[in-house]
C-alpha positions as CSV (number, residue, x, y, z in Angstrom):
1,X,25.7,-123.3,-39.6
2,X,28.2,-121.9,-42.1
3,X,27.0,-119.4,-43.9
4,X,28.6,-117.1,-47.1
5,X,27.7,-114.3,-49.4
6,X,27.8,-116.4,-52.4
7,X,28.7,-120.7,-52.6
8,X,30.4,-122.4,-55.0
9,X,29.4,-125.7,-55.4
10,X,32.5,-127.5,-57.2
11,X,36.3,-126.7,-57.3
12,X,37.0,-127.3,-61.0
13,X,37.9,-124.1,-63.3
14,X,34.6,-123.1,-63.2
15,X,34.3,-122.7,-59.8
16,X,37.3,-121.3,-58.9
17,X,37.4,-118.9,-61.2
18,X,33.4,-118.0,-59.8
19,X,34.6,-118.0,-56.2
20,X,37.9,-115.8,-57.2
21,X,35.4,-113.5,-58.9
22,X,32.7,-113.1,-56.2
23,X,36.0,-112.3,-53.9
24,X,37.4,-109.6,-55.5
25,X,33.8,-108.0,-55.1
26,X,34.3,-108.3,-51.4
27,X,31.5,-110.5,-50.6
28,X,32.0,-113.7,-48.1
29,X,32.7,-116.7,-50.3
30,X,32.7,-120.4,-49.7
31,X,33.5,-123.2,-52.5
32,X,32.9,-126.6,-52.1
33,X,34.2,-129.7,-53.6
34,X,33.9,-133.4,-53.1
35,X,37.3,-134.4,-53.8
36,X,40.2,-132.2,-53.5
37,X,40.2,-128.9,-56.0
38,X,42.8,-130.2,-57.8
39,X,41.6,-133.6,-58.3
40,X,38.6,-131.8,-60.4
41,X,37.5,-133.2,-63.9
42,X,39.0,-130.3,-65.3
43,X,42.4,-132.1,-65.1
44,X,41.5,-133.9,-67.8
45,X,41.2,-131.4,-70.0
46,X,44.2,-131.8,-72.9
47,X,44.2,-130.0,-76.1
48,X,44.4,-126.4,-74.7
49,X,41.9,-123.0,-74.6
50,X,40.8,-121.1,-77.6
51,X,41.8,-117.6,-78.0
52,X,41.8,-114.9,-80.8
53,X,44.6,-113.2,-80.3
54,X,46.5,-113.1,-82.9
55,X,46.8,-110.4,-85.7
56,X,45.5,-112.2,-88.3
57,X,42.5,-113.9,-86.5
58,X,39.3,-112.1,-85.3
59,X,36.9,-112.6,-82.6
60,X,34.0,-112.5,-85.1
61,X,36.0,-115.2,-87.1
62,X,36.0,-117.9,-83.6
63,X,32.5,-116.9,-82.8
64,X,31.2,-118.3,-86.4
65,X,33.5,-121.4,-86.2
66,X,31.4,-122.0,-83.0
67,X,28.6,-120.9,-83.8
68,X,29.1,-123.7,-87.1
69,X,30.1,-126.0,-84.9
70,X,27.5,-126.3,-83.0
71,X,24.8,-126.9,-85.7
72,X,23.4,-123.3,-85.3
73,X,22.1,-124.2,-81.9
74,X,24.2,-121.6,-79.9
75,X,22.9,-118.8,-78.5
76,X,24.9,-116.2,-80.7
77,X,24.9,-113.9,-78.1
78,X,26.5,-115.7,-75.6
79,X,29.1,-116.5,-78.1
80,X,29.8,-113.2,-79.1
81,X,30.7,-112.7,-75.4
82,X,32.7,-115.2,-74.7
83,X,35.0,-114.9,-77.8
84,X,35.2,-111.3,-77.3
85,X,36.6,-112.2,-74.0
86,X,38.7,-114.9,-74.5
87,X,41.7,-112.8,-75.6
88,X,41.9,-110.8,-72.4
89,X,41.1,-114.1,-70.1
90,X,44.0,-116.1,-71.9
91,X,46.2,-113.3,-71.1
92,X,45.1,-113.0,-67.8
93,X,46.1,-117.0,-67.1
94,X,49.6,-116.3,-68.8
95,X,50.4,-113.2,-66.2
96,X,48.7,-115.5,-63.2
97,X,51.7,-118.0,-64.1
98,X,50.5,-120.2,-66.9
99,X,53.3,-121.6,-68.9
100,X,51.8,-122.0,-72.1
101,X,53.8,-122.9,-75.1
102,X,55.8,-120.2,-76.7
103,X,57.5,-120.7,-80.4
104,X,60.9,-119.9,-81.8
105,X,60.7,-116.5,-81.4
106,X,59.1,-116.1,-77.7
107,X,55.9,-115.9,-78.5
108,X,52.8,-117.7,-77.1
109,X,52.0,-120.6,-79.7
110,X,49.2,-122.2,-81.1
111,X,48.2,-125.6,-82.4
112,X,45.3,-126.1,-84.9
113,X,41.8,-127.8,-83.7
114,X,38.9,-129.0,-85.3
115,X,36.0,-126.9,-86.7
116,X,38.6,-124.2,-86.6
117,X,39.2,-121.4,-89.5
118,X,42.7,-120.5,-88.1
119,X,45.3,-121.9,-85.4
120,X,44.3,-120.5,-82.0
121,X,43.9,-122.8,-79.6
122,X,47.0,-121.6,-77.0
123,X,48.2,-125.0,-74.9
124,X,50.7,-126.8,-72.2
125,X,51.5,-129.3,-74.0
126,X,48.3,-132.2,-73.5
127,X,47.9,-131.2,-70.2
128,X,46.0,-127.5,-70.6
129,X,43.5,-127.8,-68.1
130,X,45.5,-129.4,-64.8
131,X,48.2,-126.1,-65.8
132,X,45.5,-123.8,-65.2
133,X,43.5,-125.4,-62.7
134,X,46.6,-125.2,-60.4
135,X,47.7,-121.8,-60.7
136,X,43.5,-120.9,-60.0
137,X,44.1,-123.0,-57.2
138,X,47.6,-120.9,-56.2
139,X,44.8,-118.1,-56.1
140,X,42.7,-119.4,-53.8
141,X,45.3,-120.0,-51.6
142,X,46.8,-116.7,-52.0
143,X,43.6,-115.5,-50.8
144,X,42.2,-117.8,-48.4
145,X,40.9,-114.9,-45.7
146,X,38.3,-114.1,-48.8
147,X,37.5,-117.6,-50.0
148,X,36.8,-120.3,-47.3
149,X,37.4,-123.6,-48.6
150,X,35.1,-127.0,-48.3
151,X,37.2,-129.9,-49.5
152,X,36.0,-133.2,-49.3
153,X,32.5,-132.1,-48.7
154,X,29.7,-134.3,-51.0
155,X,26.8,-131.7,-51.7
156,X,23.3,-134.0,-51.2
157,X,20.7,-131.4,-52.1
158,X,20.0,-127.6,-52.5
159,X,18.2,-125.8,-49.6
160,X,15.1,-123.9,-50.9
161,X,13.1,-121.1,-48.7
162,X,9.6,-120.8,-48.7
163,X,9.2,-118.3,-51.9
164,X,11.3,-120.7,-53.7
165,X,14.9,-118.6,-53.8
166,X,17.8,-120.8,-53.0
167,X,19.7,-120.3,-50.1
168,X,22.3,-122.7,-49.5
169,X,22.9,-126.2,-49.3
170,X,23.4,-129.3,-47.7
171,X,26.6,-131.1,-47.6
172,X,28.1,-133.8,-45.9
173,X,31.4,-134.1,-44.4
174,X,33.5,-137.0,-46.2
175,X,36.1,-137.5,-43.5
176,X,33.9,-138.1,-41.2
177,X,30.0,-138.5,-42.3
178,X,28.7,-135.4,-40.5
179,X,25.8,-133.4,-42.0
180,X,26.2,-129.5,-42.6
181,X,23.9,-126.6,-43.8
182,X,25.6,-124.0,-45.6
183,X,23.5,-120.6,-45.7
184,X,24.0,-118.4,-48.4
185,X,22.6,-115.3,-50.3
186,X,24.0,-117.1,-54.1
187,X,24.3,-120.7,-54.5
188,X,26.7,-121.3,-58.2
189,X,26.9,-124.4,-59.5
190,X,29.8,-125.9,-61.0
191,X,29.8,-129.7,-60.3
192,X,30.9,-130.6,-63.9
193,X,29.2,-133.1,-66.6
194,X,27.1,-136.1,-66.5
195,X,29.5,-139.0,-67.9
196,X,29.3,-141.1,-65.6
197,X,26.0,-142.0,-66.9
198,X,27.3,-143.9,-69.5
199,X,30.1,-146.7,-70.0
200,X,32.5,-146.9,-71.0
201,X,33.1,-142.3,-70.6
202,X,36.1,-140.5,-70.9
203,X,34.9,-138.5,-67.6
204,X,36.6,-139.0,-64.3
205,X,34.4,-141.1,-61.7
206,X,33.0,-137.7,-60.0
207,X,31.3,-136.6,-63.0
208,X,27.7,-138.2,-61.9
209,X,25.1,-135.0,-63.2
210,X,25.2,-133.7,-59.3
211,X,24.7,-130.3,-60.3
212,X,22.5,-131.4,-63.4
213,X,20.1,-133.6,-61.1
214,X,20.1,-131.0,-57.7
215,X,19.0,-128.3,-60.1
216,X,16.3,-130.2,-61.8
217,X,15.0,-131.3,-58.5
218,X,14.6,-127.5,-56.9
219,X,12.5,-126.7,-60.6
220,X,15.3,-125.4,-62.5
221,X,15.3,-125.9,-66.5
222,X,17.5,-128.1,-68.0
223,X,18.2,-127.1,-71.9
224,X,19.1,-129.9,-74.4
225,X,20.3,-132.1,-72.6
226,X,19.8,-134.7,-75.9
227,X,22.8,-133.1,-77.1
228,X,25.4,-135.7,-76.0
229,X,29.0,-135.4,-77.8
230,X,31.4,-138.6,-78.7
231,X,34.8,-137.5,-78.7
232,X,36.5,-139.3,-82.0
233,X,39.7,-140.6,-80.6
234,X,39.0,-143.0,-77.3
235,X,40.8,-145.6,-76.1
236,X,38.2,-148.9,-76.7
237,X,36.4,-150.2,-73.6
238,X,38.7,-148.1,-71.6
239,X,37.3,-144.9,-72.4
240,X,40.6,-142.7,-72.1
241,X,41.4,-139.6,-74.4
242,X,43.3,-139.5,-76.5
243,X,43.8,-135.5,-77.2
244,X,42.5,-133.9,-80.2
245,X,45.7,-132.1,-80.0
246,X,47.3,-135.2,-81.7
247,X,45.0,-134.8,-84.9
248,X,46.1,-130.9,-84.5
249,X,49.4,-131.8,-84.5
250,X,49.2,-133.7,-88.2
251,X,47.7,-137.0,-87.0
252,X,45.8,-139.4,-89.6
253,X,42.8,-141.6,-89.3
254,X,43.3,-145.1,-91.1
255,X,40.5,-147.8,-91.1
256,X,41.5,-151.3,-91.6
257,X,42.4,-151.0,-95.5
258,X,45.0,-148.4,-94.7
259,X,42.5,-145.5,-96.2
260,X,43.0,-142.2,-95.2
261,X,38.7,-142.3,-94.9
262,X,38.2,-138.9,-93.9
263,X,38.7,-137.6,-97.3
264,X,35.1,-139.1,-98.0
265,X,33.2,-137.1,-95.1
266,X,35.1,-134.1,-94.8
267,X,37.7,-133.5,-97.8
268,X,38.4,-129.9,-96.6
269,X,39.2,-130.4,-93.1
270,X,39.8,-134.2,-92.9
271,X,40.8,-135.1,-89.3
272,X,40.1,-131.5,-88.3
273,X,36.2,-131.5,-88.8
274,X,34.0,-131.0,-85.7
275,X,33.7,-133.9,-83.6
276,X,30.4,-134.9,-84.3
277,X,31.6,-135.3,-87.9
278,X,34.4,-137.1,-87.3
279,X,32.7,-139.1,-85.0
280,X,30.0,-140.1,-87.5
281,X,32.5,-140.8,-90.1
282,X,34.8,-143.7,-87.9
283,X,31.5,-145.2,-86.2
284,X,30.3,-145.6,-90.2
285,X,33.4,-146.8,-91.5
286,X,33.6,-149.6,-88.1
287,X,29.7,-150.3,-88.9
288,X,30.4,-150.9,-92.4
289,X,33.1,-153.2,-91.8
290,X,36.4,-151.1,-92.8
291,X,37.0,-151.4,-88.8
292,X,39.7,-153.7,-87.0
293,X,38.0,-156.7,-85.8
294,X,38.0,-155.0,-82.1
295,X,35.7,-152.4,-83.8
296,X,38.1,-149.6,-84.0
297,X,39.8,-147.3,-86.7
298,X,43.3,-146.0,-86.0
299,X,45.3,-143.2,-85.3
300,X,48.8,-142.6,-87.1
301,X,50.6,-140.3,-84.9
302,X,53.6,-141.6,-86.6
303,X,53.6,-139.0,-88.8
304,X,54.7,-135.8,-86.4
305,X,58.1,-135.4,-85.8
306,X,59.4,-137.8,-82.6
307,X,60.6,-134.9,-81.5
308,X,57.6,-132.7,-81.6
309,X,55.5,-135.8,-79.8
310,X,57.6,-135.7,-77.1
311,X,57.2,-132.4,-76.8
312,X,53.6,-131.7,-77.4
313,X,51.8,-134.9,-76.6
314,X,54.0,-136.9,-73.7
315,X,51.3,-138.2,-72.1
316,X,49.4,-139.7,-74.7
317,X,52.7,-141.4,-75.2
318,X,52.4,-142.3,-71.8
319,X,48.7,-143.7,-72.0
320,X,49.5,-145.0,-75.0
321,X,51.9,-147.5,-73.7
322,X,50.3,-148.3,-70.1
323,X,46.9,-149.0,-71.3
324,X,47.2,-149.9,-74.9
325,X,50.7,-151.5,-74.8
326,X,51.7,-149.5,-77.8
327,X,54.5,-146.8,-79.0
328,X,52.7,-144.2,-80.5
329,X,55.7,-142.8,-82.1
330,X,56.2,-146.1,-84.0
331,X,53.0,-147.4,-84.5
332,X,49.4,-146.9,-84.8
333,X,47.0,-147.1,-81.8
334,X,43.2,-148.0,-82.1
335,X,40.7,-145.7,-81.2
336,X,37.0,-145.4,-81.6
337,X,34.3,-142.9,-80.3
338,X,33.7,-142.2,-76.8
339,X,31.1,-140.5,-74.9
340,X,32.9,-137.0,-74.0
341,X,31.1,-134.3,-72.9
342,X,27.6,-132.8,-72.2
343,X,26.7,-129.8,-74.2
344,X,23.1,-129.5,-72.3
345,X,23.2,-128.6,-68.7
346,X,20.9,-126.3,-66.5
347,X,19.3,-123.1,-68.3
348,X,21.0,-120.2,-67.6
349,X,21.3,-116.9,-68.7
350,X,24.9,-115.0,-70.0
351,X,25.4,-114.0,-66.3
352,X,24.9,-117.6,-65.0
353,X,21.6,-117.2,-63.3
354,X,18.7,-119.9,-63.6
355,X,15.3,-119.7,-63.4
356,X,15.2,-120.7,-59.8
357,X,16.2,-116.9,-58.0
358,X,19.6,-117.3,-56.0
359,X,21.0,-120.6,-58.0
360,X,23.1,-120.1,-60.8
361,X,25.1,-122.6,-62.5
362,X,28.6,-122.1,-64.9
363,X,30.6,-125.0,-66.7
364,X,29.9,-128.4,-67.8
365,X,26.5,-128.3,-65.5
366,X,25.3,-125.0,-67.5
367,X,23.9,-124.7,-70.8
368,X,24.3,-121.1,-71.4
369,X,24.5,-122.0,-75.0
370,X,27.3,-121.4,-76.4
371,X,27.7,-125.0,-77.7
372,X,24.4,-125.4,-78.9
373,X,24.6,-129.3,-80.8
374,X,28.3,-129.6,-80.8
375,X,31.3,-128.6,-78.6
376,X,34.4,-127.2,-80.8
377,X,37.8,-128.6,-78.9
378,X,39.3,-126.1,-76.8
379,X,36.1,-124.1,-75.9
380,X,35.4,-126.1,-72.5
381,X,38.0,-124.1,-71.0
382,X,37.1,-120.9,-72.2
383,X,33.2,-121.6,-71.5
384,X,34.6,-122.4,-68.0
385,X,36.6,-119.4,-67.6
386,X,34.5,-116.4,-68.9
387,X,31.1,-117.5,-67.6
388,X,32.7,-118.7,-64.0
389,X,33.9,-115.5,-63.8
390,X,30.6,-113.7,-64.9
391,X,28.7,-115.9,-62.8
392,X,30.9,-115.1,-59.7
393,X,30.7,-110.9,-60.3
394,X,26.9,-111.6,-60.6
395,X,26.1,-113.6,-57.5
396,X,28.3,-111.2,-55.8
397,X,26.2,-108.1,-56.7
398,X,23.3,-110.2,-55.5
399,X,24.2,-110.9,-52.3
400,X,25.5,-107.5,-51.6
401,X,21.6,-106.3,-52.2
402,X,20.1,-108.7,-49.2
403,X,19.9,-110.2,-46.0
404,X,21.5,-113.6,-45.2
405,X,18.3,-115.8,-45.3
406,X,19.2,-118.9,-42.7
407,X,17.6,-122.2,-44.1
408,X,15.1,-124.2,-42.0
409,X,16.8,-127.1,-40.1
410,X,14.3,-128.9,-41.4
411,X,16.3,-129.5,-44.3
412,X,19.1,-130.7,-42.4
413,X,17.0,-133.3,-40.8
414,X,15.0,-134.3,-44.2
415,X,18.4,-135.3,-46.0
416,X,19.8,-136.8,-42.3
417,X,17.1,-139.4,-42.6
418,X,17.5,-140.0,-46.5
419,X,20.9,-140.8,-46.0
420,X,20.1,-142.8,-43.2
421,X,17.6,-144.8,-45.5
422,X,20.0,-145.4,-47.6
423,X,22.6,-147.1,-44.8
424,X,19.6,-148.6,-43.1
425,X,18.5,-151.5,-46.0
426,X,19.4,-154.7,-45.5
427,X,21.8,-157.1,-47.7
428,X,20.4,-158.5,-50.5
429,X,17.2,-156.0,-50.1
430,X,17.7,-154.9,-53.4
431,X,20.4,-154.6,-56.2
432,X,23.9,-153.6,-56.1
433,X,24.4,-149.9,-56.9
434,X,27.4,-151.0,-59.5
435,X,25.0,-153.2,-61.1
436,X,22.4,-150.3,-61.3
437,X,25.4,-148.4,-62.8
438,X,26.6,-151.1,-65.4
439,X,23.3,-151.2,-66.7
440,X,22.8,-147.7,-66.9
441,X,26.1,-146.9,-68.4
442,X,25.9,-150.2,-71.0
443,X,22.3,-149.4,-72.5
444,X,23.0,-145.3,-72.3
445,X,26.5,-146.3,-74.6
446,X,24.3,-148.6,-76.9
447,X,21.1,-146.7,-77.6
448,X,22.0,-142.9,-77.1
449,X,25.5,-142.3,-78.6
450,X,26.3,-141.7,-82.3
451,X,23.9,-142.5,-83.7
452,X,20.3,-142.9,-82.6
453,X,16.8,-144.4,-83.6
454,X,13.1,-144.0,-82.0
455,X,13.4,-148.0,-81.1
456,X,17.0,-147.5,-79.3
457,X,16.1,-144.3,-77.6
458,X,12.7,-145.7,-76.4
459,X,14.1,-148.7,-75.2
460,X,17.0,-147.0,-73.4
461,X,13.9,-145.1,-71.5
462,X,12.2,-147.5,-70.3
463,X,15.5,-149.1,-69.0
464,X,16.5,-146.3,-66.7
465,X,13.0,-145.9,-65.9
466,X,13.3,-149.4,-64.6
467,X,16.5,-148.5,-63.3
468,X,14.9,-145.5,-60.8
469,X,12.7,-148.0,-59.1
470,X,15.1,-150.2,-58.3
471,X,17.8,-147.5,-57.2
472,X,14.7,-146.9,-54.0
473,X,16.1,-150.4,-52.9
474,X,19.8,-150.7,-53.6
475,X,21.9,-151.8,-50.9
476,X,25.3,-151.1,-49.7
477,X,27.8,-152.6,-47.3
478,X,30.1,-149.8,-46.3
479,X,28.1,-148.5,-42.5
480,X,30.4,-146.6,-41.5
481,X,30.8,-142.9,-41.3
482,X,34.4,-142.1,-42.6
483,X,35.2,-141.5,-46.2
484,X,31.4,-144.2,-47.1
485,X,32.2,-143.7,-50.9
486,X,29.7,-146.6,-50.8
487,X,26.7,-144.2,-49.9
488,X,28.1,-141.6,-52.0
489,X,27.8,-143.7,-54.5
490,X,24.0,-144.7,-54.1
491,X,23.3,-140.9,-54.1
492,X,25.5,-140.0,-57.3
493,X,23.0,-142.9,-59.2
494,X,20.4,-140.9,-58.6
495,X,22.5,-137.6,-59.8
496,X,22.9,-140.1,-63.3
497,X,19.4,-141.8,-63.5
498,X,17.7,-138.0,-63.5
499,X,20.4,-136.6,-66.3
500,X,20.1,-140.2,-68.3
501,X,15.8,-139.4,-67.9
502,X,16.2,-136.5,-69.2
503,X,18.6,-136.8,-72.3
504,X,16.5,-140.2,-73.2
505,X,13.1,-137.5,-73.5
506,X,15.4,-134.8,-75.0
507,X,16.9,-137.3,-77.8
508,X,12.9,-139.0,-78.6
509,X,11.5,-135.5,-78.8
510,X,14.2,-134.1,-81.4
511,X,12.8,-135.8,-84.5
512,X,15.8,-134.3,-86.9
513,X,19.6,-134.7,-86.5
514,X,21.4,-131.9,-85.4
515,X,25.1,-131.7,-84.4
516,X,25.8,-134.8,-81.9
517,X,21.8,-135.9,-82.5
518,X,22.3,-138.0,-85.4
519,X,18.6,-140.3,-85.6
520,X,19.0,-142.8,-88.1
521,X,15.1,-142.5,-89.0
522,X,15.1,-138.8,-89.4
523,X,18.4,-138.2,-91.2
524,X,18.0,-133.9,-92.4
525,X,18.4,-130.9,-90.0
526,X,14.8,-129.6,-89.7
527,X,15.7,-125.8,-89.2
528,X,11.8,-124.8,-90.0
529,X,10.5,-127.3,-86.8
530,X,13.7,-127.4,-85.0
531,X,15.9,-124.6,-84.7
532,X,14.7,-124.0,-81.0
533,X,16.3,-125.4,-77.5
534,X,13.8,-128.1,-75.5
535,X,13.8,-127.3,-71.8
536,X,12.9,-129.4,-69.4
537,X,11.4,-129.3,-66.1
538,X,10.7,-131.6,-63.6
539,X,6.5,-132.9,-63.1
540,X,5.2,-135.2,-61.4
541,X,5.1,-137.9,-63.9
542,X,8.8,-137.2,-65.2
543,X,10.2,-134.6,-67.2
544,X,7.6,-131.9,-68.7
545,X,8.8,-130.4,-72.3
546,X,8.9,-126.5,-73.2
547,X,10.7,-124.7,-76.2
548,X,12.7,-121.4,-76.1
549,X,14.2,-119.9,-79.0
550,X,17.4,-119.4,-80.3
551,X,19.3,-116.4,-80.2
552,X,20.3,-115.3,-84.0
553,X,22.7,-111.6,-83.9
554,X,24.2,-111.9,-87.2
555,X,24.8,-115.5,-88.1
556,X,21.8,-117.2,-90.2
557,X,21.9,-120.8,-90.3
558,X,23.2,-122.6,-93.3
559,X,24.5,-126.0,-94.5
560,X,27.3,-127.0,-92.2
561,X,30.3,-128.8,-94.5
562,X,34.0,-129.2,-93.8
């Protein structure tokens, strides 16, 4: 049995940055990933990481522009703490070996975002995140006698002890199908977001809600997990970004009568409003017939410099022409919302723990909050960064306080003969797990995106309701035992059907609209009713409903405008 100080449960920046963390404390550490580090979601990431660090811009001034952002549903402490520390952590990366862009005179650049009072999101040109994620993943090599690494390995479930801490996990080998139980004194999560859940998602095909789902299984709280984000620029029916970097860079959005429409919604910050605005604004304009008759608006990168695209934005050129068949640098290219990113996750506190003692959880998968109802651009990768790292120092000091706590082989065995259910059912006993997933992902897209009605939500409910019962009988054909993404697969719909559940209950139970929960049928923010986080856990007839309150320092909530 391998056993560590603390685990790490996903090789994106969150959990790289944990398990470097929990090293440098001197503790045993182990991470975990089931697909090569590098091959993490976090690639994906674009636009660049927030930072204020220049002499004109404050910290105080990036924590209210996400505190705004998010509809007043952040956690203001947690905010204050990670814009306090995003100066040193971005200056950290650049000495590690980050290139980030540099201006005219040397210095580290910035391009503007959305929901932003000044310029300070610091970036590689459009691709931020795979820049940093490889120079973490240098580190881990450079210290691979502290940090023992599992790659390939698909995490199955969470191992629990008898007074409910959590102490390790069960994983299974995908090069060859073996089974393994990890033992460990800290278990972090950092598996990444749930998009996979819905169709089409601009979320890489690991993104399933493994971290979301194992969490809410062992009794850990989930926290607003209704609070769903559509990026505004998405390739249609493909689902791929394009970066918000491009509206940064001077980028217009056009509907079908050549109107610059943002002026209506948001005539201070036109394209530069907070997603959920801009969002909102294109899915009204396609509803209301100023769309392209394949239900899209456009974006005019046209106007930026050739030059300066090809400098700041080469692969959107590049996507761009492979998947839309169009030059970006001469012509429009049609984009409509996309489902994005998950600003819910599991409960934690500002030091990454959960409610369940020894699990802790940092990234996509956590909802610490500092993005309460809406994600500003270019805070992932901070969020990532400063609570991986606090996550990692803190599961550290935990394990250095206790004994190494083997789990019963009894867990072993239980998810041995789950699997082998799984492998075990017969052709044609039920329904195909992509069909399970098409479903899922089409009604999900339909009925809890944009916007969102009691009817839609309901009905979306019921669906994956439907849905679990029949993922108890899907079928695969892959019975083999070497790299079976096919019962993989069956397991990740699970991971999706749980974090679907629970964002249907979330969304129904929310009746006002709050940053990315837009219901049709209750149209106002309701601060006096609302201005609290739902948890849910997990009972035995579905999820079970709980409020906790949100954390005001010195930001009172008023009306949001840009």
């Amino acid at each position: 049995m391998p056993d560590h100080d603390v685990l790490v449960i996903g090789a994106g920046l969150a959990g790289q940055r944990a398990a470097l963390a929990a090293a440098e404390q001197g503790v045993s550490v182990g991470i975990i990933s089931k697909v090569h580090p590098v091959r993490s979601h976090s690639n994906a990431a674009q636009g660049g990481i927030n930072a204020a660090l220049q002499e004109d811009d404050s910290w105080e001034s990036h924590a209210f522009d996400t505190i705004k952002g998010s509809d007043y549903l952040a956690d203001q402490d947690a905010v204050e703490i990670m814009c306090r520390a995003a100066p040193d952590e971005l200056l950290h990366l650049e000495h590690l070996g980050v290139t980030f862009h540099r201006n005219e005179e040397g210095k580290l650049g910035t391009r503007a975002f959305g929901g932003a009072s000044a310029a300070r999101t610091y970036y590689v040109a459009d691709i931020t995140g795979q820049a940093i994620m490889h120079v973490l993943y240098e580190q881990l090599m450079k210290f691979s006698d502290d940090v023992a690494r599992y790659e390939e390995y698909f995490t199955t479930g969470l191992a629990m002890d008898g007074g409910g801490n959590c102490v390790g996990a069960v994983c299974r080998n995908v090069q060859d199908g073996s089974m393994e139980l990890f033992g460990a004194k800290a278990v972090i999560l950092a598996t990444g977001g749930s998009g996979q859940a819905w169709k089409p998602t601009t979320n890489a095909l690991i993104c399933t809600g493994d971290g979301m789902s194992m969490a809410y299984q062992a009794g850990a709280k989930l926290m607003d997990m209704e609070m769903i984000q559509y990026h505004p620029t998405t390739l249609a029916g493909k689902g791929f970004l394009i970066t918000e970097g491009a509206r940064g860079e001077g980028a217009h959005l056009l509907n079908a009568n050549g109107e610059r429409f943002m002026e209506r919604y948001a005539p201070n910050k036109m394209e530069l409003a907070s997603r959920d605005v801009v969002s909102r604004a294109e899915q009204t304009e396609i509803q209301e017939g100023r769309g392209f008759p394949d239900g899209t608006v456009a974006l005019d990168i046209t106007v930026v410099p050739r030059k300066r695209i090809h400098e700041a934005l080469r692969e959107i050129v590049l996507v761009g022409r492979d998947f839309a068949g169009v030059d970006i640098t001469k012509e429009p290219i049609h984009i409509k919302p996309g489902n994005h990113y998950a600003m819910g996750g599991v409960k934690t506190d500002t030091e990454g723990r959960t409610n369940v003692p020894g699990l802790y959880a940092a990234g996509e998968v956590a909802c610490v909050s500092v993005h309460g109802g809406n994600r500003l651009g270019a805070n992932s990768l901070l969020d990532t960064l400063i609570f991986g790292r606090r996550s990692g120092v803190d599961a550290a000091d935990r394990a250095k306080g206790r004994d190494l706590t083997n789990p019963s082989l009894a867990i072993l065995r239980d998810e041995e003969s789950r699997i082998g259910g799984i492998m075990g059912r017969e052709k044609g006993s039920g329904r195909r797990v992509s069909e399970i997933r098409r479903e899922l992902g089409e009604a999900m897209d339909s009925q809890v995106a944009v916007f969102r009605d009691a009817e839609g939500l309901n009905a979306a409910l019921e669906t994956v309701k439907r849905l679990k019962e029949e993922a108890e009988s899907c079928y695969i054909d892959d019975k083999g035992s070497v790299f079976n993404q096919d019962v993989l697969g069956a397991i990740e719909l699970n991971y999706m059907l749980d974090c679907a559940e629970t964002t249907c209950v979330g969304a129904i139970h929310r009746t006002e609209s709050r940053g990315a929960q837009f219901r049709t049928d209750f149209p106002e923010r309701n601060d006096e009713e609302w201005l609290k986080h739902i948890d849910l856990t997990k009972g035995d007839d579905g999820p079970e409903i709980s409020y906790s309150d949100v954390t005001i320092t010195q930001w009172e909530p008023q009306e949001r405008t840009y």
